[in-house]
C-alpha positions as CSV (number, residue, x, y, z in Angstrom):
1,X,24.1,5.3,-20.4
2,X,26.3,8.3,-20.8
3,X,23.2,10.5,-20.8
4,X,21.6,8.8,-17.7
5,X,25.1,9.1,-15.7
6,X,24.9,13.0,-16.3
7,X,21.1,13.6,-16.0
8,X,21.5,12.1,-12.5
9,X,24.7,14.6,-12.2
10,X,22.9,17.7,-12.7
11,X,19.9,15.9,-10.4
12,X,22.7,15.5,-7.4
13,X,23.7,19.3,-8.3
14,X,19.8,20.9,-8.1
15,X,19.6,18.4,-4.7
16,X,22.8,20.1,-3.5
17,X,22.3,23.7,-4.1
18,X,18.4,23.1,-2.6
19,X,20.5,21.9,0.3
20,X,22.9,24.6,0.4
21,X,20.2,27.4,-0.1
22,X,17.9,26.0,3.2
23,X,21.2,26.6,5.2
24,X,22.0,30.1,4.3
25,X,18.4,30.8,4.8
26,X,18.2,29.3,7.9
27,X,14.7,27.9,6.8
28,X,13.0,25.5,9.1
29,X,10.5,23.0,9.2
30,X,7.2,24.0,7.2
31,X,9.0,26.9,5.9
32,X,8.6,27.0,2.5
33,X,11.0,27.0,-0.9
34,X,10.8,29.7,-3.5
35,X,9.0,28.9,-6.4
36,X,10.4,26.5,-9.1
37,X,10.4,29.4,-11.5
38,X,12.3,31.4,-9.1
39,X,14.5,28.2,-7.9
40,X,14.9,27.3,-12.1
41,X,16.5,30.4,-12.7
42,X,18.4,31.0,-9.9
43,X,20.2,27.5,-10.0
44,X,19.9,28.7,-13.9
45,X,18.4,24.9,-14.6
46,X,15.6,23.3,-17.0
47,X,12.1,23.5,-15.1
48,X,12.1,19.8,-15.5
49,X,15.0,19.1,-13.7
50,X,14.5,21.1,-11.2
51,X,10.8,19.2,-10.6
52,X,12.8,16.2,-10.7
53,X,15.1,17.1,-7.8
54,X,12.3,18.0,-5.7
55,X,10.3,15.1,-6.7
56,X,13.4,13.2,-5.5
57,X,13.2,15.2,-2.0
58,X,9.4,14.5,-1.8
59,X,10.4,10.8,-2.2
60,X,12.9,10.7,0.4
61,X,10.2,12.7,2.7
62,X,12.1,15.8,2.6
63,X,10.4,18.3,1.5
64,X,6.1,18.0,0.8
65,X,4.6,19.1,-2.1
66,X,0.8,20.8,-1.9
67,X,-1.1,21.6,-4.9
68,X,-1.9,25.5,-6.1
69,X,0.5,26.0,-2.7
70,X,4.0,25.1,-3.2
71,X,7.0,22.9,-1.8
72,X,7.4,22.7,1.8
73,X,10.7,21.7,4.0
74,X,9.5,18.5,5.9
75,X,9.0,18.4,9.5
76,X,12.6,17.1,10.0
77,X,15.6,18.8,12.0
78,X,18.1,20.1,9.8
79,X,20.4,18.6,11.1
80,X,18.9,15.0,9.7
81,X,18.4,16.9,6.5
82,X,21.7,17.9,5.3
83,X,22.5,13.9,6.8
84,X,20.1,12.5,4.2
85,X,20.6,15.1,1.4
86,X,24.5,13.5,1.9
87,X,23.5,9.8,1.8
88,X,21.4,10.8,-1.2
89,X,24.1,12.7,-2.8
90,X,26.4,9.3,-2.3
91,X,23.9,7.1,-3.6
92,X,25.3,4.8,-6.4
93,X,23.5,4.1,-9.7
94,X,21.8,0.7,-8.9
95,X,23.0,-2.2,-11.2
96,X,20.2,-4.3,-13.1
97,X,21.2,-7.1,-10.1
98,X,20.0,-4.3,-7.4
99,X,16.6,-3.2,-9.1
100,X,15.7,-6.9,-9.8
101,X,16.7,-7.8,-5.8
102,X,14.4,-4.9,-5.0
103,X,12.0,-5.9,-7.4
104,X,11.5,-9.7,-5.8
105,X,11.3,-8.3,-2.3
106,X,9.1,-5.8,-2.6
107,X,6.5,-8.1,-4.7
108,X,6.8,-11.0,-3.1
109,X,5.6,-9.1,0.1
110,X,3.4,-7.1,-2.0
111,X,1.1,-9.6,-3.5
112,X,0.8,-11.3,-0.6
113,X,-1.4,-8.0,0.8
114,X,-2.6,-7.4,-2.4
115,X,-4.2,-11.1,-2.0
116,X,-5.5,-10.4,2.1
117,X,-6.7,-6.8,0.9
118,X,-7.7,-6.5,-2.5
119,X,-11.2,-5.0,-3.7
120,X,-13.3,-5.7,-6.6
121,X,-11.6,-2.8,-8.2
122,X,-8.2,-3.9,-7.6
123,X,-9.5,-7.4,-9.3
124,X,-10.4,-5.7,-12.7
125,X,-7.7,-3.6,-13.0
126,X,-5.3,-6.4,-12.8
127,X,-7.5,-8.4,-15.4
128,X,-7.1,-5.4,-17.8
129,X,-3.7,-4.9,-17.1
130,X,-3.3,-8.8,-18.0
131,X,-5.9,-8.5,-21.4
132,X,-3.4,-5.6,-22.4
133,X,-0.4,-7.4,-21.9
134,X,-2.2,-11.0,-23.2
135,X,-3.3,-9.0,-26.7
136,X,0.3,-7.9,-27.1
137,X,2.0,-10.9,-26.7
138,X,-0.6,-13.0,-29.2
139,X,0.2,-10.3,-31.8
140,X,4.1,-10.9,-31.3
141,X,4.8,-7.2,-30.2
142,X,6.8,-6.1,-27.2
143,X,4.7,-6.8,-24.0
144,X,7.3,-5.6,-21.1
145,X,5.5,-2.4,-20.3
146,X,2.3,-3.9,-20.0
147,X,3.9,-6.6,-18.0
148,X,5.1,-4.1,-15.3
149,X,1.7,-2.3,-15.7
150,X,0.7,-6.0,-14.3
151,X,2.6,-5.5,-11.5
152,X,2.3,-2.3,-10.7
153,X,-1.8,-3.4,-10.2
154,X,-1.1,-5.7,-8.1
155,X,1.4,-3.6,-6.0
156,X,-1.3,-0.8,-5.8
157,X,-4.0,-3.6,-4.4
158,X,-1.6,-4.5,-1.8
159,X,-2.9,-0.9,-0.1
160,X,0.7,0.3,0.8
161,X,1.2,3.4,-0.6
162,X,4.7,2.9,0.3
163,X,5.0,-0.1,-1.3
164,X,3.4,1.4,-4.3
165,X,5.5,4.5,-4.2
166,X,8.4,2.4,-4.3
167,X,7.2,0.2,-7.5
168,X,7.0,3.5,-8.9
169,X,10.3,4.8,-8.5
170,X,11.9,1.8,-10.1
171,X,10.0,0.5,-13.0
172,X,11.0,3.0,-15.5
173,X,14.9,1.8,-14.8
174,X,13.4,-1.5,-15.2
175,X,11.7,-1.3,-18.4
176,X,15.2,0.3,-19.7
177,X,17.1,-2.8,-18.8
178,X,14.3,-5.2,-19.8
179,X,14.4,-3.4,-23.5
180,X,18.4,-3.4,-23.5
181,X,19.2,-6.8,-22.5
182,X,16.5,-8.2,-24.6
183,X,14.9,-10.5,-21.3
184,X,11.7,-11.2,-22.7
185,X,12.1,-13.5,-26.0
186,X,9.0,-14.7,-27.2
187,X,8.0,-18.7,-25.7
188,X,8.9,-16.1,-21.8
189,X,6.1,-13.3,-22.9
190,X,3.7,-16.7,-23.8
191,X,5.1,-18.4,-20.7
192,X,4.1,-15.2,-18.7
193,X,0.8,-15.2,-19.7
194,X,-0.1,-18.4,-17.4
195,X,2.0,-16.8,-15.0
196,X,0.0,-13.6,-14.6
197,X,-2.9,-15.8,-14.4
198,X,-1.9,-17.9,-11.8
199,X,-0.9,-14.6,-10.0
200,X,-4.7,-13.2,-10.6
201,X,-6.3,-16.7,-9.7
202,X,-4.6,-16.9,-6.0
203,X,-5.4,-12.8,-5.8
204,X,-8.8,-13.7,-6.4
205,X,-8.9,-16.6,-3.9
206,X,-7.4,-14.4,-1.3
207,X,-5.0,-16.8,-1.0
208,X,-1.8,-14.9,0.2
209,X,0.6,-18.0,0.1
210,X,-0.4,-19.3,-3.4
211,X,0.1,-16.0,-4.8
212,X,3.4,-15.6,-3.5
213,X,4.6,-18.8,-4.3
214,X,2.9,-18.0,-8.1
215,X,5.2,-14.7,-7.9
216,X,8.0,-17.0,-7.1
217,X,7.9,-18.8,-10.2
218,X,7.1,-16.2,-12.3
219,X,10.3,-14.4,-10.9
220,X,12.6,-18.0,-11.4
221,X,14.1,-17.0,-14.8
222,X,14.4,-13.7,-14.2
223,X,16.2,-13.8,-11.1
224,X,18.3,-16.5,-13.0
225,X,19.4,-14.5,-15.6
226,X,20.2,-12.0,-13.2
227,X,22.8,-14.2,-11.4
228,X,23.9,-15.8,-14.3
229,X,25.1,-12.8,-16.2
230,X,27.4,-11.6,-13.0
């Protein structure tokens, strides 16, 4: 945890000096950043942490990255910038409670799209993701990242890149906190297998209420063990 706390540190300190180096250049708009060479050494920073805080940026729709052309300031005013880059710079470390909140609300939304606008592709991704995570379980080996794999097919069929995006972003924090707290316990990862089903079945059906309500009770002792351990 220790390591995590000051890995997001030096992530807040890249953010901030990015910040601080668009105001003393009085860059604009579609003006863009040095490169992350150039940024790396001047911050004097890993390469890799530096591509996380801009990756972090990109999230937030601060700055756009383009391929073989570099990293771009947002068509935002300044003025909302440094604003942001503040809130972001304030932004607690979510608690296990906060990501699985997040979690719920953004799937039980998402697989209710996933269900109205899936495609045949969607469909077989989501069966493989569920064979993986099915073969796992049978051979009594740890099944939680093929479980979120699950879920991140179904999130991806909803056809919200933003909703997607946002999946994204959390699950690795997830699978830490599924792995620490030791969640899963065998008869769950069996339980879960029905579960998924149920989830592909109403997905299937295009049936946007069945699969939420199937999300629901997948997400019952989850959600209970959240509030229980408070």
């Amino acid at each position: 945890m220790l390591i995590d706390i000051e890995i997001q540190e030096v992530q807040k300190d890249i953010i901030s000096k990015i910040r601080d180096l668009i105001n003393l250049k009085n860059l604009e708009p579609g003006d863009k950043l040095p490169s992350e060479r150039m940024l790396a050494e001047k911050f004097a920073v890993s390469r890799s942490n530096l591509r996380e805080a801009l990756q972090t940026l990109e999230f937030y729709g601060l700055v756009k990255s383009i391929p073989q052309s570099g990293t771009f300031i947002a068509d935002i005013g300044i003025t909302a910038l440094n604003g942001m880059v503040d809130d972001i710079l304030n932004l607690p470390v979510p608690s296990f409670k906060d990501l699985v909140e997040a979690r719920i609300f953004l799937e039980l939304k998402g697989v209710k799209l996933a269900a109205l606008r899936r495609n045949d592709q969607d469909i077989m991704d989501i069966e493989n993701a569920l064979a993986n995570y099915t073969e796992k379980v049978i051979r009594g080996e740890d099944a939680v990242e093929e479980d979120l794999l699950f879920h991140l097919a179904v999130a991806k069929a909803s056809k919200n890149p933003t909703l997607n995006t946002f999946m994204l972003k959390i699950t690795p924090e997830i699978i830490n906190n599924f792995e620490k707290h030791h969640i899963c316990d065998k008869n769950t990862a069996f339980k879960g297998i029905q579960e998924h089903k149920d989830i592909l079945d109403a997905i299937k059906e295009q049936n946007p209420s069945q699969a939420k309500e199937a999300m629901k009770k997948h997400f019952k002792n989850l959600y209970q063990y959240c509030y229980n351990t408070d």
